[in-house]
Biopython code that builds the backbone (N, CA, C, O; Angstrom):
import numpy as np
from Bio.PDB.StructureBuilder import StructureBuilder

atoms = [
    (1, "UNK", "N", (-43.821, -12.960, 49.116)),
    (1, "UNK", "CA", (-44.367, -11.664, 48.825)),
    (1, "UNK", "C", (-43.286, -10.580, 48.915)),
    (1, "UNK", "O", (-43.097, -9.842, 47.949)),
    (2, "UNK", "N", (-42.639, -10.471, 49.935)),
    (2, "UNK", "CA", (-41.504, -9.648, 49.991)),
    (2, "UNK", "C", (-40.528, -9.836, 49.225)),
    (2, "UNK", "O", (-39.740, -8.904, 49.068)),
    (3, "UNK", "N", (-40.274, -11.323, 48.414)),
    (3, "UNK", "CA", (-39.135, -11.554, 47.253)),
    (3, "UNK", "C", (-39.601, -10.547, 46.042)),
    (3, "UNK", "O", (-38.858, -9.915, 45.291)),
    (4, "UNK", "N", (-41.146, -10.576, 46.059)),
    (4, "UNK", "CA", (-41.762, -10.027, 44.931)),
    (4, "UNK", "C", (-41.679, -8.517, 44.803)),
    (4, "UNK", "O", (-41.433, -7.951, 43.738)),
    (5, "UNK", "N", (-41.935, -7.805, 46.138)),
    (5, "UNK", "CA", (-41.839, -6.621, 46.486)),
    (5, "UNK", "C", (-40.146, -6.028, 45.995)),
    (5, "UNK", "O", (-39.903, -5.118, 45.201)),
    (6, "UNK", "N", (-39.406, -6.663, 46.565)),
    (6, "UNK", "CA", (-37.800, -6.854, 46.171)),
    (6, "UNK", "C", (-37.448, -6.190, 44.866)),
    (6, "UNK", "O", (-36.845, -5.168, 44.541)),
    (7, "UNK", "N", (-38.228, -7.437, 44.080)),
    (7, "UNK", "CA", (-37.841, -7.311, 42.780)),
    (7, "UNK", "C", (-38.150, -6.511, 41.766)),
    (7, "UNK", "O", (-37.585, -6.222, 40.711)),
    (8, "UNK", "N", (-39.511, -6.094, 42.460)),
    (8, "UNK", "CA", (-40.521, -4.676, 41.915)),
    (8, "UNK", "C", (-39.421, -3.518, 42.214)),
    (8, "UNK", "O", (-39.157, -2.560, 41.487)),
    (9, "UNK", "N", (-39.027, -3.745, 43.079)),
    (9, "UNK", "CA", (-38.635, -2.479, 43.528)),
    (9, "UNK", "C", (-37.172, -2.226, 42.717)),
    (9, "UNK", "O", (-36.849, -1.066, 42.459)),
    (10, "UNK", "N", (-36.402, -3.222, 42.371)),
    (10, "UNK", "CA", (-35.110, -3.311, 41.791)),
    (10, "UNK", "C", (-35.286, -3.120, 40.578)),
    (10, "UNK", "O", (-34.331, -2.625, 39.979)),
    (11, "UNK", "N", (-36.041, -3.309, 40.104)),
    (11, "UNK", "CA", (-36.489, -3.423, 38.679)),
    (11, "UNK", "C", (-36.730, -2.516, 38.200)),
    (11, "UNK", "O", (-36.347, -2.171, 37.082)),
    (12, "UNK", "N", (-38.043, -1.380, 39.598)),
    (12, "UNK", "CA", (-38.395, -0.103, 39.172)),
    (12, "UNK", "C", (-36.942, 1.268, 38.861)),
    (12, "UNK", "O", (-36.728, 2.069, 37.950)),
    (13, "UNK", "N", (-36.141, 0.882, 40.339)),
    (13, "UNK", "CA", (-34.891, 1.671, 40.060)),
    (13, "UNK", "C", (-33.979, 1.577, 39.166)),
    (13, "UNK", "O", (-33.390, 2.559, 38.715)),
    (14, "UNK", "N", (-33.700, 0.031, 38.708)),
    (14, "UNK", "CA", (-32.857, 0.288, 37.447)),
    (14, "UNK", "C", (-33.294, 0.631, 36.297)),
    (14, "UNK", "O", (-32.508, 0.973, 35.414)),
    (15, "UNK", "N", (-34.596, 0.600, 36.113)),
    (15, "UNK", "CA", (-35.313, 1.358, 35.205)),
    (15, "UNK", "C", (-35.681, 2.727, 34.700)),
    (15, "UNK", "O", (-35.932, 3.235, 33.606)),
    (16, "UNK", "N", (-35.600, 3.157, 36.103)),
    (16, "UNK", "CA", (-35.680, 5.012, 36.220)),
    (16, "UNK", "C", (-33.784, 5.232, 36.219)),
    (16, "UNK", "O", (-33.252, 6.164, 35.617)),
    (17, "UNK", "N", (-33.077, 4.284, 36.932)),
    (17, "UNK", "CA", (-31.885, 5.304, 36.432)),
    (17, "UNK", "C", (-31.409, 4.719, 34.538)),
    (17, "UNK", "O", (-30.793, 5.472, 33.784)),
    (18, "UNK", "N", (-31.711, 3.778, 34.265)),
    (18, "UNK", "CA", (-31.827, 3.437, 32.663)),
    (18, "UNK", "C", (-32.321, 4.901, 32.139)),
    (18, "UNK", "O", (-31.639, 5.745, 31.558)),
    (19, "UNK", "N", (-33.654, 4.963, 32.494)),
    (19, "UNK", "CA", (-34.343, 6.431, 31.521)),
    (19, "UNK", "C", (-33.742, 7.678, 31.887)),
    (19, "UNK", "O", (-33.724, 8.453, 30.930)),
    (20, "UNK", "N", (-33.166, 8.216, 33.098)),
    (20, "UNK", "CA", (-32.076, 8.898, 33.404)),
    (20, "UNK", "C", (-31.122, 8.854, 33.043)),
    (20, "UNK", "O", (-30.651, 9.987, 32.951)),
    (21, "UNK", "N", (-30.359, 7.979, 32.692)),
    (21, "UNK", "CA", (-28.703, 7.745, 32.270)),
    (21, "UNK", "C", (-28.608, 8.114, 31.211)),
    (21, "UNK", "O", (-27.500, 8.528, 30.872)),
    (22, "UNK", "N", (-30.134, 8.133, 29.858)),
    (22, "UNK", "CA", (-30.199, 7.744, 28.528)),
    (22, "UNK", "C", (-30.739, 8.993, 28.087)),
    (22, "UNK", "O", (-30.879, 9.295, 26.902)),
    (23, "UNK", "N", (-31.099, 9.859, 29.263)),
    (23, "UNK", "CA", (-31.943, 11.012, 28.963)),
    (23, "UNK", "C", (-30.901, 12.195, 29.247)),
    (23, "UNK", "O", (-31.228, 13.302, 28.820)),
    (24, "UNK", "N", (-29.553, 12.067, 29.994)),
    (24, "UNK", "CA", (-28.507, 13.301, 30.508)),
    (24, "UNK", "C", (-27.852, 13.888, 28.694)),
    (24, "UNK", "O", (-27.942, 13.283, 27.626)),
    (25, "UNK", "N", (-27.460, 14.750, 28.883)),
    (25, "UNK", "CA", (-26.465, 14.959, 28.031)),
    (25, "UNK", "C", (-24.695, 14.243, 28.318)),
    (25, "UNK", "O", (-23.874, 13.861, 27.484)),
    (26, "UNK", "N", (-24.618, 14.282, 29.697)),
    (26, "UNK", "CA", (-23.197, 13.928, 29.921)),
    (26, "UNK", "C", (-22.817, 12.590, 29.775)),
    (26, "UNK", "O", (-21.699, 12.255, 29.383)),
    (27, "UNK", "N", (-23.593, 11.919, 30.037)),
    (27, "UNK", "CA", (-23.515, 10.057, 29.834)),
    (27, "UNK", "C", (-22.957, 9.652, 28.974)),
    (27, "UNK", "O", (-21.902, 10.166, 28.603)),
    (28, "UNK", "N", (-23.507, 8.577, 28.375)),
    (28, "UNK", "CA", (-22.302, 8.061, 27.137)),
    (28, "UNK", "C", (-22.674, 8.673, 26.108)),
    (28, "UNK", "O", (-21.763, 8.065, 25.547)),
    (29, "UNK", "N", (-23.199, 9.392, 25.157)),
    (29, "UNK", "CA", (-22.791, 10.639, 24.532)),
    (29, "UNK", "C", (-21.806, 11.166, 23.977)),
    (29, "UNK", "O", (-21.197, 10.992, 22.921)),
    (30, "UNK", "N", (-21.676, 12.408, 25.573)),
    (30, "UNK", "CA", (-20.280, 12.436, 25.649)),
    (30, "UNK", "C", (-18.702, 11.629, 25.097)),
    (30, "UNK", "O", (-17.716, 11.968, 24.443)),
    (31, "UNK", "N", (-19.234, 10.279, 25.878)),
    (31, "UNK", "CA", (-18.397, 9.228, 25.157)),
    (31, "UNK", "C", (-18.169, 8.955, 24.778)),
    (31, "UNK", "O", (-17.045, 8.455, 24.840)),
    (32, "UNK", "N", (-19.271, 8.892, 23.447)),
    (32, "UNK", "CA", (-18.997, 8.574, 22.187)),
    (32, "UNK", "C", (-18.683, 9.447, 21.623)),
    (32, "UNK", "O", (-18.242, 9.031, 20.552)),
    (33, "UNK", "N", (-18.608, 10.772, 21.681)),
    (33, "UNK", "CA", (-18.200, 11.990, 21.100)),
    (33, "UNK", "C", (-16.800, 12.031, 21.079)),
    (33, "UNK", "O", (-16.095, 12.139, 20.075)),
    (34, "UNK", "N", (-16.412, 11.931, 22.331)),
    (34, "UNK", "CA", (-14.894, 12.074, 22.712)),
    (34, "UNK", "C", (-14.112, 10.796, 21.557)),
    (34, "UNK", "O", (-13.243, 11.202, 20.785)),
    (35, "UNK", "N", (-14.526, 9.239, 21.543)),
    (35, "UNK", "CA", (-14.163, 8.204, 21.155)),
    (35, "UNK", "C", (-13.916, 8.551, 19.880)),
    (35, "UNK", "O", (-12.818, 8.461, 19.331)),
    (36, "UNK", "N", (-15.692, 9.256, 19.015)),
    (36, "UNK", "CA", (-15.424, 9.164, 17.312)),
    (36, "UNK", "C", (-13.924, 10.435, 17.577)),
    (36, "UNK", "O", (-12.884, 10.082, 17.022)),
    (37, "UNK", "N", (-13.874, 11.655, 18.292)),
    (37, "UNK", "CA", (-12.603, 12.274, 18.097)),
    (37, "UNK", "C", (-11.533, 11.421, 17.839)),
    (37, "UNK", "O", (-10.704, 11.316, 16.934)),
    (38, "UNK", "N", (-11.802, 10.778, 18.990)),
    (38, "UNK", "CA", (-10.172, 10.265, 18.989)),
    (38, "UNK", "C", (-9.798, 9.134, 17.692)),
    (38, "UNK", "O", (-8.649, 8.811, 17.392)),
    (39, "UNK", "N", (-10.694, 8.771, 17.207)),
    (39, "UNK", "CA", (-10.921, 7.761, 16.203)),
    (39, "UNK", "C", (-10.662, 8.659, 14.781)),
    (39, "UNK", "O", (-9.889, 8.222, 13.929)),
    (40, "UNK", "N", (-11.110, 9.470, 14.665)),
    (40, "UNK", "CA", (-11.114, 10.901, 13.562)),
    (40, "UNK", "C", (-9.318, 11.189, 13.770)),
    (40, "UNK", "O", (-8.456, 10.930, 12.930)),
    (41, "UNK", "N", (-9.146, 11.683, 14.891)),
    (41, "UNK", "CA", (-7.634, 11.957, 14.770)),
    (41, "UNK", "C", (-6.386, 10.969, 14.443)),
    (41, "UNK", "O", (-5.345, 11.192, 13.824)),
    (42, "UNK", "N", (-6.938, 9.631, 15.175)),
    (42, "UNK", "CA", (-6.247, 8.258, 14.661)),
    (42, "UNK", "C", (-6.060, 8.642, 12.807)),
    (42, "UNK", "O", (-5.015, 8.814, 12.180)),
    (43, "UNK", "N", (-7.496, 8.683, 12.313)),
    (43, "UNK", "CA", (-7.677, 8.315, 10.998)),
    (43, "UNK", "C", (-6.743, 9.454, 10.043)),
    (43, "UNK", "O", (-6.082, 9.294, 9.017)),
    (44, "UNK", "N", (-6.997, 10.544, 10.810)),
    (44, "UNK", "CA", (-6.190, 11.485, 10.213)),
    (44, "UNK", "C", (-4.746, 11.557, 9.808)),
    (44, "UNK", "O", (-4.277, 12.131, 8.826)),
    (45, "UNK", "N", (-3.930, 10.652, 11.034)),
    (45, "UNK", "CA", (-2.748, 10.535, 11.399)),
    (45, "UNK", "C", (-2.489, 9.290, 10.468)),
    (45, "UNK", "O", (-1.386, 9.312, 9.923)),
    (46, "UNK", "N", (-3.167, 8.379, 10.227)),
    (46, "UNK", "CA", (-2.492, 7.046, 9.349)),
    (46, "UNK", "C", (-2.798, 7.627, 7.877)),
    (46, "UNK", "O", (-2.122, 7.126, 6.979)),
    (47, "UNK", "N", (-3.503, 8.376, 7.603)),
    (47, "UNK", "CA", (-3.868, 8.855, 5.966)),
    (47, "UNK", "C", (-2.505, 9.890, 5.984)),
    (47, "UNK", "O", (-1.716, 9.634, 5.075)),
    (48, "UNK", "N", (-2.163, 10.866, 6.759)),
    (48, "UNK", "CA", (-1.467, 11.475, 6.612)),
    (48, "UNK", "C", (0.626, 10.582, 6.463)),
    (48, "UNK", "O", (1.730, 10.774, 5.952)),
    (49, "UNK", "N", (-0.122, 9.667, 7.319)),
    (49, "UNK", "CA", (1.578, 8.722, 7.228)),
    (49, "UNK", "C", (1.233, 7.916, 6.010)),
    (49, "UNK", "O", (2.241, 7.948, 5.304)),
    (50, "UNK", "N", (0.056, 7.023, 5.266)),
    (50, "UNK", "CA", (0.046, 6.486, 3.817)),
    (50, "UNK", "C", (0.716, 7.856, 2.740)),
    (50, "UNK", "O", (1.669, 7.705, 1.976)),
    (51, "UNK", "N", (0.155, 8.795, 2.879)),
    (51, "UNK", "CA", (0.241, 9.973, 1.667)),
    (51, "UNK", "C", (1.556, 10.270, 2.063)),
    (51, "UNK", "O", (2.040, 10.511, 0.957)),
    (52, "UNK", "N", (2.289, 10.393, 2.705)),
    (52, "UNK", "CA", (3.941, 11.170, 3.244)),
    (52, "UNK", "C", (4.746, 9.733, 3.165)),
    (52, "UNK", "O", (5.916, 9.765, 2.786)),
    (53, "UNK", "N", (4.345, 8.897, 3.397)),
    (53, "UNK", "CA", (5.876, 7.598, 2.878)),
    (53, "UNK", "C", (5.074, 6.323, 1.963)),
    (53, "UNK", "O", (5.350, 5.906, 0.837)),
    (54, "UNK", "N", (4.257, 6.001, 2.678)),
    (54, "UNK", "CA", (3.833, 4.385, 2.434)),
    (54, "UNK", "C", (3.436, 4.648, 0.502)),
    (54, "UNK", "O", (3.865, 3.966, -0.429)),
    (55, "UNK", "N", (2.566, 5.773, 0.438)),
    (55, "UNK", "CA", (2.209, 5.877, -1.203)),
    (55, "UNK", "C", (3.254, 6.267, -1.759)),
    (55, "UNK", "O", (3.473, 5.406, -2.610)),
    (56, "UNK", "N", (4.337, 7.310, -1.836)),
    (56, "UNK", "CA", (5.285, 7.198, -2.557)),
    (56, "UNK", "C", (6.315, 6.081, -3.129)),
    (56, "UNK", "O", (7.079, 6.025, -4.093)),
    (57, "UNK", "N", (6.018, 5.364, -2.240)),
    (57, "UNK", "CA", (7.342, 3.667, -2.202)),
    (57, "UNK", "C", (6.253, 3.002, -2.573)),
    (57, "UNK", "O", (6.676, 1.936, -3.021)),
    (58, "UNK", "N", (5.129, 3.018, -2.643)),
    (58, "UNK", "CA", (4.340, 1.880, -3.207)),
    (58, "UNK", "C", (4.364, 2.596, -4.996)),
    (58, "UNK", "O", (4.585, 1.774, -5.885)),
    (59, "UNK", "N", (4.210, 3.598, -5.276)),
    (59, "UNK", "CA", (4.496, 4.278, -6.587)),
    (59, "UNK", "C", (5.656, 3.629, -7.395)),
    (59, "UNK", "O", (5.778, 3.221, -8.550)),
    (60, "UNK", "N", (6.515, 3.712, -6.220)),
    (60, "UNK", "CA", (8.214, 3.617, -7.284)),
    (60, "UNK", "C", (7.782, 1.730, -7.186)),
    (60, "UNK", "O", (7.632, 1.345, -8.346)),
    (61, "UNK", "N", (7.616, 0.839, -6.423)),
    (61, "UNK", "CA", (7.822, -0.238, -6.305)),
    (61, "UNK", "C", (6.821, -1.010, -7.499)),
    (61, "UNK", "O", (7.053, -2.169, -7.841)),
    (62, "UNK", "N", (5.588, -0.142, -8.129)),
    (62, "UNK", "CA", (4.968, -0.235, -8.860)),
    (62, "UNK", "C", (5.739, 0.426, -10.392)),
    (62, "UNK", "O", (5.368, -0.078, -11.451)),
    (63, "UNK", "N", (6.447, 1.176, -10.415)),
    (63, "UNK", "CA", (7.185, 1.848, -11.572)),
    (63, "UNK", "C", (8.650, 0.876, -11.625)),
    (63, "UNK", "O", (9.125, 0.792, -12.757)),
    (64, "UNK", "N", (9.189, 0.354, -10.846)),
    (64, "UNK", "CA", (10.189, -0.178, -10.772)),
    (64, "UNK", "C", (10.068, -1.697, -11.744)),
    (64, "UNK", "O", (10.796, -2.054, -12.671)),
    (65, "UNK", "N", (8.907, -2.376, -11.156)),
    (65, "UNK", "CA", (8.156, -3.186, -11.816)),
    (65, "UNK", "C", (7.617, -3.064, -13.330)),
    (65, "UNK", "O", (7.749, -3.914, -14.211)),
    (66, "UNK", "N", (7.005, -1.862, -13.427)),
    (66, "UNK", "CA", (7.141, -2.301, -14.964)),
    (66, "UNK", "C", (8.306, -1.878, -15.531)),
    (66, "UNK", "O", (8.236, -2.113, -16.738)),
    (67, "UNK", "N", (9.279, -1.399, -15.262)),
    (67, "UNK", "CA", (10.674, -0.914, -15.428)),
    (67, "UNK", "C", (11.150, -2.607, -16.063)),
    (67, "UNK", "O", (11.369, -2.957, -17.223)),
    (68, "UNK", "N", (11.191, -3.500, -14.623)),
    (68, "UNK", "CA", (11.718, -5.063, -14.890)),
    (68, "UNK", "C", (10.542, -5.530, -15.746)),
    (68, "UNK", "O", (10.749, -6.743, -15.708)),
    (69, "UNK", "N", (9.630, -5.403, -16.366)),
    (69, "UNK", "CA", (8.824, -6.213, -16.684)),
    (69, "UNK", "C", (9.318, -5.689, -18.425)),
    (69, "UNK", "O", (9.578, -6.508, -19.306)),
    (70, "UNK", "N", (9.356, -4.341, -18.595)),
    (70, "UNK", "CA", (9.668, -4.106, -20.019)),
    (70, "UNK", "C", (10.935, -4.530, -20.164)),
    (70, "UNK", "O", (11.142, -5.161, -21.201)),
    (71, "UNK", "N", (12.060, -4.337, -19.266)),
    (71, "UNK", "CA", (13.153, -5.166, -19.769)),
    (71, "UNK", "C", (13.382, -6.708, -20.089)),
    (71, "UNK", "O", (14.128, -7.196, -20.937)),
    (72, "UNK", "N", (12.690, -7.230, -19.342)),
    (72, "UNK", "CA", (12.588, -8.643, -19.361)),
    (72, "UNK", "C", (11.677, -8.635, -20.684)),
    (72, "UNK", "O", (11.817, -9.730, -21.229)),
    (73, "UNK", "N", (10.923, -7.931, -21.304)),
    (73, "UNK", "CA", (10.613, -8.004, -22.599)),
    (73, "UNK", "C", (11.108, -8.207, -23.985)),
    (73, "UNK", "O", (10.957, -8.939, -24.964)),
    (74, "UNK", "N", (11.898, -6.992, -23.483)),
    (74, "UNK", "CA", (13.285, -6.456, -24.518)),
    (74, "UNK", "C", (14.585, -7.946, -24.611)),
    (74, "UNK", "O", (14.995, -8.454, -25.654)),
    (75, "UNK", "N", (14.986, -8.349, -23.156)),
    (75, "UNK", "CA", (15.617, -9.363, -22.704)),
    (75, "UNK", "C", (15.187, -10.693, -23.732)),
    (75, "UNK", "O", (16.057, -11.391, -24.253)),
    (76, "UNK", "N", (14.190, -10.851, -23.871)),
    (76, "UNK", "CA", (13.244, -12.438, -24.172)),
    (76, "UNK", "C", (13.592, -11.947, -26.081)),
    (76, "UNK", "O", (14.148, -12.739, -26.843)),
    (77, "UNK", "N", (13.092, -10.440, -26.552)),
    (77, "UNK", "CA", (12.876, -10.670, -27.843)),
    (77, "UNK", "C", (14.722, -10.755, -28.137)),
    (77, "UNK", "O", (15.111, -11.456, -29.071)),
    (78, "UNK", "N", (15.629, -10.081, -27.367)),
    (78, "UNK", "CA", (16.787, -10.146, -27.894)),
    (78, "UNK", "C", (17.295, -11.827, -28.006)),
    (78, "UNK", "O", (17.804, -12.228, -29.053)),
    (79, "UNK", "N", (17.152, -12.494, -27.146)),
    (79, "UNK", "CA", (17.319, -13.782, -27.154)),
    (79, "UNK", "C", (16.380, -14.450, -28.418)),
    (79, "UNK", "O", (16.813, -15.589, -28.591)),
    (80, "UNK", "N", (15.744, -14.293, -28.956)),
    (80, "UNK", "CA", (14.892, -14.784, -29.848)),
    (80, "UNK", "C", (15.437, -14.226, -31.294)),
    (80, "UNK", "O", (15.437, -14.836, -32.363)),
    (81, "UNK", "N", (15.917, -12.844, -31.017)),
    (81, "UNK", "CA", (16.791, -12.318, -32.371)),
    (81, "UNK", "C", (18.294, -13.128, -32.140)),
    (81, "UNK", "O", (18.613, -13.547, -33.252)),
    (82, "UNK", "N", (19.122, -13.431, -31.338)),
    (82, "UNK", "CA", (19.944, -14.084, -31.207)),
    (82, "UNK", "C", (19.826, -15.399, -31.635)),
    (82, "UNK", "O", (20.539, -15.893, -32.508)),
    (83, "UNK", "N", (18.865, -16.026, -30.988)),
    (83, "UNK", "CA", (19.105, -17.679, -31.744)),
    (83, "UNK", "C", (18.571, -17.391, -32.954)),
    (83, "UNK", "O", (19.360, -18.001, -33.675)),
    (84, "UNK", "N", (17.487, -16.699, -33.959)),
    (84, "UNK", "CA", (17.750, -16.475, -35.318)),
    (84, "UNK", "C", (18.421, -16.157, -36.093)),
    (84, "UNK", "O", (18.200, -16.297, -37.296)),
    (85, "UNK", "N", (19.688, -15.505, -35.460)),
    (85, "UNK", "CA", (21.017, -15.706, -36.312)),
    (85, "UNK", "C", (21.988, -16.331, -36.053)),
    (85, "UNK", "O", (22.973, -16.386, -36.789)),
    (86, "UNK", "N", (21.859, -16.963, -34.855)),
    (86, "UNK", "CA", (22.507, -18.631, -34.834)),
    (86, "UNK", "C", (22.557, -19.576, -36.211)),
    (86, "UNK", "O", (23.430, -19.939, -36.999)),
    (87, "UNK", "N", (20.607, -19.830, -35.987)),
    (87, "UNK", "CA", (20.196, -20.559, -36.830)),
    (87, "UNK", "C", (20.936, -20.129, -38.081)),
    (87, "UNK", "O", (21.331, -20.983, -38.875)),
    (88, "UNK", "N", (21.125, -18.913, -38.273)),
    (88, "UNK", "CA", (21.217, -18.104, -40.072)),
    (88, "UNK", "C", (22.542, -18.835, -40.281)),
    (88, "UNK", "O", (22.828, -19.647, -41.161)),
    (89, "UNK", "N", (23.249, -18.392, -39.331)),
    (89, "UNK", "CA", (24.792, -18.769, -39.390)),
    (89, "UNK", "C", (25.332, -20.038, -39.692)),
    (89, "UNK", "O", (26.220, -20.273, -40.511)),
    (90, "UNK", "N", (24.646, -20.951, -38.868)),
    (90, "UNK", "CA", (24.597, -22.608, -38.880)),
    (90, "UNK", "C", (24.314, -23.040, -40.104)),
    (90, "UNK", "O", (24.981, -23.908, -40.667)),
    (91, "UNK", "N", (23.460, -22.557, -40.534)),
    (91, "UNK", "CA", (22.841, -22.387, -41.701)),
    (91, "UNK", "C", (24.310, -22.205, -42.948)),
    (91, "UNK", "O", (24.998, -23.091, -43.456)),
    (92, "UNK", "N", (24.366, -20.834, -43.103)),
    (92, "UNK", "CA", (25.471, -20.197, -44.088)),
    (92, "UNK", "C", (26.877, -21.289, -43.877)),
    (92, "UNK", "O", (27.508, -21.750, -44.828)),
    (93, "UNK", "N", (27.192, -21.575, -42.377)),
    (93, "UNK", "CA", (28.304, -22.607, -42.415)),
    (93, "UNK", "C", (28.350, -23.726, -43.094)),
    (93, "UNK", "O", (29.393, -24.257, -43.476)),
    (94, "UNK", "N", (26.918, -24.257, -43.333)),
    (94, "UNK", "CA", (26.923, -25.517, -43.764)),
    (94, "UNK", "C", (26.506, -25.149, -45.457)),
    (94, "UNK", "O", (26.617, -26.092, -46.241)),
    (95, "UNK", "N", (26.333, -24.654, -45.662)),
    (95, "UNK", "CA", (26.211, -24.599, -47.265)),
    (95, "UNK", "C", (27.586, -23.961, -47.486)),
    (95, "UNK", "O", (28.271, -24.275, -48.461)),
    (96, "UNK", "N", (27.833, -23.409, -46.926)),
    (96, "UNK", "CA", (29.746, -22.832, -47.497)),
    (96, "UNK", "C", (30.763, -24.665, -47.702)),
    (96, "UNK", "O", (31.589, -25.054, -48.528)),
    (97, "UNK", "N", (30.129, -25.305, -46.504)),
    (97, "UNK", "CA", (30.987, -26.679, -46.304)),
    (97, "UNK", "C", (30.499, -27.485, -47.412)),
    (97, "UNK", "O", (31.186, -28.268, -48.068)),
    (98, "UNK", "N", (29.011, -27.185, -47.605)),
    (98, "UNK", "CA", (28.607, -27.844, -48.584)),
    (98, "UNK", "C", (29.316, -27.448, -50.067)),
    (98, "UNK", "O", (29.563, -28.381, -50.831)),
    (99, "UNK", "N", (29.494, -26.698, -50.288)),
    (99, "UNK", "CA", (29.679, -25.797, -51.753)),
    (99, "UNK", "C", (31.430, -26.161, -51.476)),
    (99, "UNK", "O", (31.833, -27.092, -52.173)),
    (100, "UNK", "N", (32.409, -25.565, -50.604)),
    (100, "UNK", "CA", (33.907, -26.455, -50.601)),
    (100, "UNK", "C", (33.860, -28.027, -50.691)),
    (100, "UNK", "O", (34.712, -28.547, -51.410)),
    (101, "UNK", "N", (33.132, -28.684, -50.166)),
    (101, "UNK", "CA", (33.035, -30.448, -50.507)),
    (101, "UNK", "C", (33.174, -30.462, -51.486)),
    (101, "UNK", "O", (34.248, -30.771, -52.001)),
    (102, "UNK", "N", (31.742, -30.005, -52.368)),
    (102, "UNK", "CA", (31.564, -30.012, -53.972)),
    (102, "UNK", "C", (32.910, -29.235, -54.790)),
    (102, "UNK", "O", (32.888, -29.700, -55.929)),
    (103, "UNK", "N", (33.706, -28.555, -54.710)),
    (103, "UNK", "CA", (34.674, -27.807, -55.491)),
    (103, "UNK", "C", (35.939, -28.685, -54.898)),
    (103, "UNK", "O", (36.938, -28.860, -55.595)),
    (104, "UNK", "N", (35.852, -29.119, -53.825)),
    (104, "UNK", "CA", (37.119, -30.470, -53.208)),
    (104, "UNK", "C", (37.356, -31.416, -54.247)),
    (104, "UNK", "O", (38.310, -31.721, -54.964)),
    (105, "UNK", "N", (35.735, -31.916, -54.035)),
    (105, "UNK", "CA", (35.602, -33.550, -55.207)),
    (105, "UNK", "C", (35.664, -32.687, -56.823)),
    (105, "UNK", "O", (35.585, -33.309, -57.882)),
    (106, "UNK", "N", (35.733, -32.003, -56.789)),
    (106, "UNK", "CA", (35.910, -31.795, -58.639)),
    (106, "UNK", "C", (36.981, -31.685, -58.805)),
    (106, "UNK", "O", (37.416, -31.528, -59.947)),
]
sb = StructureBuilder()
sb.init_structure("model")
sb.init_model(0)
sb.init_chain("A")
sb.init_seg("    ")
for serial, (resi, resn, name, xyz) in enumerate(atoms, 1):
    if name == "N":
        sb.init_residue(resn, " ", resi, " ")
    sb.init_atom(name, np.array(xyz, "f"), 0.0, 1.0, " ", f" {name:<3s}", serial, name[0])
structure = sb.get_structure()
């Protein structure tokens, strides 16, 4: 009976200071007030360091890139105009050799 009494009684007080603790203004509240600040000023401070270094170098590292990407364009078609006048040439050599053979044997 007295375990029971005990427990009534423990139960009743953490209950009234529960509805007290939850009912102050100063309690955690407060706490959380202070926390979202400090969380707000965090946020402020890393947006302000992305916009002042991290986004500018991500800009150029993105412009730099298509910088290499159009050259390597330019790069690929020049090589492709190059071996087509390989070919032309290889070409013109062997009909010149062809056409001296023929004027050799006559």
């Amino acid at each position: 009976m007295i375990k029971i009494f005990v427990i009534f009684m423990l139960v009743f007080n953490f209950t009234f200071a529960a509805v007290w603790s939850s009912s102050s203004e100063d309690g955690i509240n407060q706490a959380f007030e202070e926390y979202n600040q400090k969380v707000k000023e965090l946020n402020q401070k890393v947006i302000e360091k992305y916009n002042g270094s991290i986004k500018p170098q991500a800009e150029k590292v993105v412009k730099n890139d298509e910088l290499k990407q159009q050259l390597l364009t330019n790069h690929r078609e020049l090589l492709k105009v190059e071996s087509v006048e390989k070919q032309n040439a290889d070409s013109v050599v062997l009909k010149l050799k062809a056409i001296l053979d023929n004027e050799a044997t006559r």
